[in-house]
Kinemage of the C-alpha trace (Angstrom):
@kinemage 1
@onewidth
@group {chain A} dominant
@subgroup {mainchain}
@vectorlist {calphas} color= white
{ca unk a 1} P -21.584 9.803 -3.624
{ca unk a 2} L -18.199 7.694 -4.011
{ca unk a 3} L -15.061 8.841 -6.125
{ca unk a 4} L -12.968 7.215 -7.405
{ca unk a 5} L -9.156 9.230 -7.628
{ca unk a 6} L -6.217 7.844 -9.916
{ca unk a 7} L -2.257 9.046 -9.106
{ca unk a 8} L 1.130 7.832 -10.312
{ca unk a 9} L 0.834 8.106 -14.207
{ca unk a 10} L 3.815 10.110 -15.906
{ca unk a 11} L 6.396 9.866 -18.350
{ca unk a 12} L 8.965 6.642 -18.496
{ca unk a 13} L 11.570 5.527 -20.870
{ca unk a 14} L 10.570 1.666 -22.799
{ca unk a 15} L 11.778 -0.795 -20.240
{ca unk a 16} L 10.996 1.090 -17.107
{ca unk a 17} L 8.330 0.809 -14.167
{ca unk a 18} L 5.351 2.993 -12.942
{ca unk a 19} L 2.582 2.247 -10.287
{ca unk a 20} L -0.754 3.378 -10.351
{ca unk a 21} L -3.117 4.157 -7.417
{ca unk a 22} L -6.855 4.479 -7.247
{ca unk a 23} L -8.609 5.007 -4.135
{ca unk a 24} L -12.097 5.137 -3.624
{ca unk a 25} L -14.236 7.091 -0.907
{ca unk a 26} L -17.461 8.745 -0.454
{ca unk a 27} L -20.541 6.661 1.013
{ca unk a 28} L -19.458 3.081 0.267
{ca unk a 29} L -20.968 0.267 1.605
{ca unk a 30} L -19.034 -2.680 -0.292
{ca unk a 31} L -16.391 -2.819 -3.078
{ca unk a 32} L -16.840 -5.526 -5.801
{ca unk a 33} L -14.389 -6.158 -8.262
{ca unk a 34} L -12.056 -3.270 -9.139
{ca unk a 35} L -10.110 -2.896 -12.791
{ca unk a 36} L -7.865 -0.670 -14.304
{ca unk a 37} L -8.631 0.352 -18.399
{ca unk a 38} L -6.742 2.531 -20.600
{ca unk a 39} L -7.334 4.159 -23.663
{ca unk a 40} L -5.326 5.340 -26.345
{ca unk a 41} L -5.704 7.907 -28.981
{ca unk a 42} L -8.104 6.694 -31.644
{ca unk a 43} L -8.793 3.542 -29.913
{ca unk a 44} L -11.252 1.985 -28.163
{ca unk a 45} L -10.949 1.708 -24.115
{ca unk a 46} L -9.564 -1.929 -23.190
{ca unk a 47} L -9.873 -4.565 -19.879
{ca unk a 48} L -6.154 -3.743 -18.829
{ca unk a 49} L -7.073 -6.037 -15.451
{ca unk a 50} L -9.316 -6.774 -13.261
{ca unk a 51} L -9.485 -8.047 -9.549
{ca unk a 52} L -12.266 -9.687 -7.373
{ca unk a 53} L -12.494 -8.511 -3.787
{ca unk a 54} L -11.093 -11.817 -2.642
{ca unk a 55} L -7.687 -10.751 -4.860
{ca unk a 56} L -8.501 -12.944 -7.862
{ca unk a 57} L -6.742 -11.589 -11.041
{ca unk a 58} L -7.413 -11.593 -14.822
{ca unk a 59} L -5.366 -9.460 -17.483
{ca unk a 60} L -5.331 -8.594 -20.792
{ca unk a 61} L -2.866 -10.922 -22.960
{ca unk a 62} L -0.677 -7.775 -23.623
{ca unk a 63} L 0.132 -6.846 -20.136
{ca unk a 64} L 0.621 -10.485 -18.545
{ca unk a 65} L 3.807 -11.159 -17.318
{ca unk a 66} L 4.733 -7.345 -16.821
{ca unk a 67} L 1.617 -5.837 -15.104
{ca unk a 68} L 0.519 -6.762 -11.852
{ca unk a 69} L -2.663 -5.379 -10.056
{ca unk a 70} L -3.276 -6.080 -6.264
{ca unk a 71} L -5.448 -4.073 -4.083
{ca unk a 72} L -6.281 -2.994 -0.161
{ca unk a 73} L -9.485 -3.877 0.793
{ca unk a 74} L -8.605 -1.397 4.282
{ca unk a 75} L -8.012 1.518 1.907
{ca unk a 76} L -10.594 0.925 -0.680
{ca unk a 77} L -7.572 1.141 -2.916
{ca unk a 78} L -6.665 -0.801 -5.851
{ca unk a 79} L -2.886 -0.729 -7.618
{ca unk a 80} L -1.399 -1.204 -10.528
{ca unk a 81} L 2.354 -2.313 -10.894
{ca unk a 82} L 3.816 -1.906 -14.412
{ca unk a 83} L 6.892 -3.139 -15.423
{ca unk a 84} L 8.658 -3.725 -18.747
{ca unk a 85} L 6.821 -0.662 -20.340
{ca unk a 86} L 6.317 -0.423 -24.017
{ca unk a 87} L 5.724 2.693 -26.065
{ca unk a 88} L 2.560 0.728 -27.405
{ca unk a 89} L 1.383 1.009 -23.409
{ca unk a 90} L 1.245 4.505 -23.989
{ca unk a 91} L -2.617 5.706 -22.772
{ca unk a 92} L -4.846 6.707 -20.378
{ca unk a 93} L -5.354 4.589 -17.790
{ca unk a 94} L -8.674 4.845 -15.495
{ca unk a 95} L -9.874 2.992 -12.458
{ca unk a 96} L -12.901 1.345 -12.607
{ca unk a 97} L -15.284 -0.110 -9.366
{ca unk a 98} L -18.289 -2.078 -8.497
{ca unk a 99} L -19.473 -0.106 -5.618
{ca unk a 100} L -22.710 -0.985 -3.258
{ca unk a 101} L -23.178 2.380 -2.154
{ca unk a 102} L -24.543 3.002 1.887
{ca unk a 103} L -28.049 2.339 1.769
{ca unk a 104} L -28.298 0.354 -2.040
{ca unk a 105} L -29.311 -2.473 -2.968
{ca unk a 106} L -27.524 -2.915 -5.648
{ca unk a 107} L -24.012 -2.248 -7.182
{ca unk a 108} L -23.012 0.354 -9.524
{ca unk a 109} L -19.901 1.402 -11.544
{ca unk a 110} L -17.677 4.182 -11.083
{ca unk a 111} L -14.702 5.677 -13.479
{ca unk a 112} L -11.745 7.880 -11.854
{ca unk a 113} L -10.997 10.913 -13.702
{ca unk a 114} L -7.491 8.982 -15.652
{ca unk a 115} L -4.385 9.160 -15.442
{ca unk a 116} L -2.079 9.979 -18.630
{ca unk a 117} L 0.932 7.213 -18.659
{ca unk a 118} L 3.654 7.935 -21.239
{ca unk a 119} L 6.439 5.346 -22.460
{ca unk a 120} L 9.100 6.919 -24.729
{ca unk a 121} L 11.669 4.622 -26.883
């Protein structure tokens, strides 16, 4: 079994910062890449970014230059730094992983349960 667990969404004025954590645990054998998605209401869930276990990066065209995702390979944890907030940023935001559990021979993906991030203007 491996969870995934989101913190550090909330509510920020336009122009502020927030950082999101997602740690995984449970029976993990490897990590793969890890990404970060959000949803908003009425819309379909979109690639915020994604990072390779060796710390490669790749964002989403709306988020470069103000989000910034980097992750601990010791923890199992993967962040998500997010400046220069918009109100259009406004979503949920869930962790995503490419887990080889203990004992598999293959990889799987895992969602965290979201966390709600809120930019007022």
């Amino acid at each position: 079994q491996v969870q995934l667990v989101e913190s550090g969404g909330g509510l920020v004025q336009a122009g502020g910062s927030l950082r999101l954590s997602c740690a995984a645990s449970g029976s993990i054998f490897r990590i793969n890449a890890m990404g970060w998605y959000r949803q908003a209401p009425g819309k379909q869930r979109e690639l915020v970014a994604a990072i390779t276990s060796g710390g490669s990066t790749n964002y989403a065209d709306s988020v470069k230059g103000r989000f910034t995702s980097s992750r601990d390979n010791a923890k199992n944890t993967v962040y998500l730094e997010m400046n220069s907030l918009k109100p259009e940023d406004t979503a949920f935001y869930y962790c995503n992983a490419d887990v080889v559990p203990r004992g598999s021979l293959r990889a799987y993906s895992y969602w965290g349960q979201g966390t709600q991030v809120t930019v007022s203007s």
